[in-house]
N, C-alpha and C positions, 0 to 999 in steps of 0.2 A: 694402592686402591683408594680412590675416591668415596666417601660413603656418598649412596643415593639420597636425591632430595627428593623429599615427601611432599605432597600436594595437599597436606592437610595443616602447613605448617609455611610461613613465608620465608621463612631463615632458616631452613637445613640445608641450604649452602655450606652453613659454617660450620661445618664440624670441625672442620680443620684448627677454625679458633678456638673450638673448647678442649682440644686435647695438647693445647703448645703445651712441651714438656711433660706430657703423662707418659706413662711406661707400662710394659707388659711384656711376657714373652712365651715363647714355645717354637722352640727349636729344631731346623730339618735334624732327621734320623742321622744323616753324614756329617751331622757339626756335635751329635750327642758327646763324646767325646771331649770334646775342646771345650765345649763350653762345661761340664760338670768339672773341666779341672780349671776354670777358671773361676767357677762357684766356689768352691774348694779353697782356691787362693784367699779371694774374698773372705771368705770366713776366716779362712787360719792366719792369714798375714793383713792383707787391707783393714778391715775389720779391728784388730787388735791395735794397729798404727794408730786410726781415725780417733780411736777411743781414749788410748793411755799416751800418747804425745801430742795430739788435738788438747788446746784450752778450750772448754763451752764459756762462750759469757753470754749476759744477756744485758739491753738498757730499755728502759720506758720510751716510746714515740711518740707520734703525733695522734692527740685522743687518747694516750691513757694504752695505745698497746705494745705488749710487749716485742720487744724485736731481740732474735738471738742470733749470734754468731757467732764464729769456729776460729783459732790462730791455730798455726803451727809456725814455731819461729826455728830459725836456724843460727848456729852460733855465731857470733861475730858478723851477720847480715849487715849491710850499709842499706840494702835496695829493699822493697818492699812491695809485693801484688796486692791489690785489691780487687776479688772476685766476687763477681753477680751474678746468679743462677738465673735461668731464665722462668717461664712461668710453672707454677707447681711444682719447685725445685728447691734445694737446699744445701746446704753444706756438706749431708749426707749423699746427695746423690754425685757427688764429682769426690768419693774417698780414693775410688781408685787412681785419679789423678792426682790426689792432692800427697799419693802413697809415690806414686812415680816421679814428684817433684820433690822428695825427702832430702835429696845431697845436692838439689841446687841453692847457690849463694842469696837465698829469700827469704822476707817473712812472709808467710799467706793469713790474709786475714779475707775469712768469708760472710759475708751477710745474709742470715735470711730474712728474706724481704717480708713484709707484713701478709697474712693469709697463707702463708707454707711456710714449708719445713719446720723449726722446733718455735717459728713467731707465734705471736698471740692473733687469735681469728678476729674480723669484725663482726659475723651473723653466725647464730645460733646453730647451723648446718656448718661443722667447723671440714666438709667437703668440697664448699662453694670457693670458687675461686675467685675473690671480690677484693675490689678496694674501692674508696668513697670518689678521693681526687688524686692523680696520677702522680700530682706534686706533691704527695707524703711516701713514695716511694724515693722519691729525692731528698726531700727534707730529715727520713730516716738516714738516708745514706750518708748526707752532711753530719749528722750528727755522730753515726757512726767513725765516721773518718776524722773529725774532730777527736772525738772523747776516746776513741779506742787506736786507732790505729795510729795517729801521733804524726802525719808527714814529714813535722820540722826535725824530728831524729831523725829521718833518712836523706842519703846523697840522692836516692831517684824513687820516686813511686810510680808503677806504673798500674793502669784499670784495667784489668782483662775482663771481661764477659762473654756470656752465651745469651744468645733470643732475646725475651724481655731485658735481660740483665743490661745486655749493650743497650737497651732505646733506654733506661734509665742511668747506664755510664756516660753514654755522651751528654744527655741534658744536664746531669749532675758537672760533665767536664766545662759546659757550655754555659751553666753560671758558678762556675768555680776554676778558672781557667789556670790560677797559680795551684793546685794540687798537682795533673799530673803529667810526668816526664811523657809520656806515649798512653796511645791505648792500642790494645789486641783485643779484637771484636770476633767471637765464631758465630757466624749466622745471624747476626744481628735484627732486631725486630724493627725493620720500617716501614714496614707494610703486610699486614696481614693477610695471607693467601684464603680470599672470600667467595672461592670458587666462581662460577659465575654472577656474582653480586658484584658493583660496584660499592667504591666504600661509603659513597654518600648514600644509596640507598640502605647499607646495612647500619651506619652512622646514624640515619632517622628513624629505624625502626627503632634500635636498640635505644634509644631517649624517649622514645615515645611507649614503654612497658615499664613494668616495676623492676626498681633498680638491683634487686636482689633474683629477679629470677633466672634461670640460667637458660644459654644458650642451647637446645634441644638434641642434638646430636652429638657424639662423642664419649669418652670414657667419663665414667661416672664416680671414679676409684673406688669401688666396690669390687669389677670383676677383668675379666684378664682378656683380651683382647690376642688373636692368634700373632706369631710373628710374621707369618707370609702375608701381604701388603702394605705391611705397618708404614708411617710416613716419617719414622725415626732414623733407622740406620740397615743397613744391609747386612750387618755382623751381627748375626744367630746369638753369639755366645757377649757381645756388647748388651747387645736386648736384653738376654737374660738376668745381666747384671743389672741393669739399670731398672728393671724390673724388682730384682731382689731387695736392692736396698730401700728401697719400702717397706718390703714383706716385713724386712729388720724392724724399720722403724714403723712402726704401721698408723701410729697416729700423726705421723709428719703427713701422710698422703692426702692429696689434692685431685678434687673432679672437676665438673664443669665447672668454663668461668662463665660468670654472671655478666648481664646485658651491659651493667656501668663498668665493669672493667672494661667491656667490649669497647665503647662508647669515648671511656676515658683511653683508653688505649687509640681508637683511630684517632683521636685529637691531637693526642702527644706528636703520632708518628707523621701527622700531614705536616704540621707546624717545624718539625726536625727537617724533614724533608726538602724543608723550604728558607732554611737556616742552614746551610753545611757550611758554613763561615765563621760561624758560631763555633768552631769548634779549631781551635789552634795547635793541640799536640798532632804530631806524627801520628796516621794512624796504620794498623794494619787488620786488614779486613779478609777475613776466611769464607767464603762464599759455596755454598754447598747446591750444586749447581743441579741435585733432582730436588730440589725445595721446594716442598709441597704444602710447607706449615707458615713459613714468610716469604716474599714476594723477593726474586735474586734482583729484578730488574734495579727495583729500585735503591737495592745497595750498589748497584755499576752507577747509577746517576749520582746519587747521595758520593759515592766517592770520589769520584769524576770530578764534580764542584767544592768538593773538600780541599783545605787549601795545602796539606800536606796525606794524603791518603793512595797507603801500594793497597792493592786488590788482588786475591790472592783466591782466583777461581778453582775450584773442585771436582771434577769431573767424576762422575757415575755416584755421585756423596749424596745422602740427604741429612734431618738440619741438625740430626745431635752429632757434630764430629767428632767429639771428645770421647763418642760411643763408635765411630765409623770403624770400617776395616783395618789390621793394624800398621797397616803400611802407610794408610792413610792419616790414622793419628799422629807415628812419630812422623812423618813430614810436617806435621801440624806444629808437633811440640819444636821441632827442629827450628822451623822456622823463627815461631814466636820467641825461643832462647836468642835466636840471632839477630834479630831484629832488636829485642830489647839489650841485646849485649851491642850492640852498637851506639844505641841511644846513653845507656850508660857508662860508653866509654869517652863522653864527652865530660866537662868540668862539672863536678857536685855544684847542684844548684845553690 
């Protein structure tokens, strides 16, 4: 479901921008089932993993805020992921995957990015979904990856991401091209689905208002949004989860993003866009082909002119897959294990 645009407002196009990555749920009557034993899990097994074998650390960024993020190492690891949450997301919201990757040969180190999950906010309305310049999502990441996660101890690192996460893994890959062995991209952000706007007109609105105020439509993380037309995933009992683990953490949650994330975000993604050369690891790209929240097109171009990029279409998917149907997820995880077990089965760098 599209929300309706208001004629009292130039930009309720963009709902779709202010809710990348917010969550909600309620459940058909025919999935009640499934999903309260998947709640269940959550609590009694996810949940306890995330917490008692998850390290929390935290370092100072750029301007004095804080940025937190999650490991979970495995014994004797040589290879190493580094995950990016995409917008209004955190470490918390991918426990369930991070619970389902426990016996693979990895470390996972995840970052939350500045403005969500367990990071320190920029504005006083610690809801707003803001950041000042696009490149301190980068410049925390370097930092990150530097001081915490270590690359030169491992034979391969690779940078997995979802949504925003990917449009700041590849730039981060793109001036740091000796970090990583591969990237796995799900849904990547390179263009923002601005409904009938074009992105230079929604680019000049969103510069031309106050930098903090937020985009008009969309979840506000306050109230809960039904699951029937949601623009997230098809799986009842995925939504619900992905919902909950807010409920959990409830001060991690994240509402609308503000006009300069909007702004700073078209800038990144035109300029990427127009760079895919810029980008030298193997990529592998998961394309969620009812994507209603990022534009599919232009990850088929963006990969097309990549100079090593499979593209790896989704049919009946929308953009959180890691939340998608479960046949559709372990295809997902499938893949991405084999595709990185190939890159790593080349010589330690």
């Amino acid at each position: 479901m599209r929300l309706l645009s208001s004629p009292l407002h130039p930009l309720c196009g963009l709902a779709v921008a202010a809710t990348i990555g917010s969550s909600a749920c309620t459940a058909a009557p025919e999935d009640v089932s499934i999903t309260e034993a998947r709640l269940r899990n959550l609590h009694e097994v996810v949940l306890p993993y995330y917490e008692q074998s998850g390290q929390a650390g935290s370092f100072i960024g750029v301007d004095g805020v804080k940025i937190a993020h999650h490991t979970f190492r495995h014994a004797g690891a040589r290879s190493a992921i580094v995950f990016a949450p995409g917008r209004s997301e955190g470490s918390h919201s991918f426990m369930e995957l991070f619970y389902d990757l426990r016996d693979q040969p990895y470390d996972i180190f995840v970052i939350d990015h500045r403005g969500q999950g367990a990071s320190g906010r920029m504005l006083p309305d610690p809801l707003k979904g803001h950041v000042v310049k696009f490149q301190d999502y980068i410049t925390d990441y370097d930092q990150f990856v530097r001081d915490v996660v270590h690359p030169e101890r491992y034979d391969h690192v690779f940078g997995v991401a979802h949504s925003m996460g990917g449009a700041i893994t590849l730039r981060y890959a793109a001036q740091h091209p000796e970090t990583f062995d591969a990237l796995v991209l799900s849904a990547p952000m390179l263009q923002i689905d601005m409904g009938p706007l074009t992105e230079e007109t929604a680019l000049s609105y969103a510069s031309s208002v106050p930098a903090d105020e937020t985009v008009p439509l969309g979840g506000d993380g306050t109230t809960a949004p039904q699951f029937s037309g949601n623009y997230l995933t098809t799986n009842p009992a995925g939504f619900a989860v992905l919902n909950e683990v807010d409920n959990i953490y409830p001060t991690r949650r994240v509402g609308r993003a503000t006009y300069n994330w909007l702004a700073e975000s078209i800038r990144t993604n035109q300029d990427q866009r127009m760079h895919p050369e810029l980008i030298k690891q193997p990529i592998l790209l998961f394309q969620a082909l009812n994507d209603n929240v990022v534009v599919p097109a232009a990850q088929t171009t963006f990969c097309a002119a990549a100079t090593n990029c499979k593209l790896m279409p989704l049919a009946n998917t929308r953009h959180e897959l890691f939340y998608a149907d479960d046949n559709v997820r372990a295809n997902v995880l499938a893949e991405a294990f084999a595709f990185m077990g190939i890159v790593a089965s080349n010589p330690a760098r």
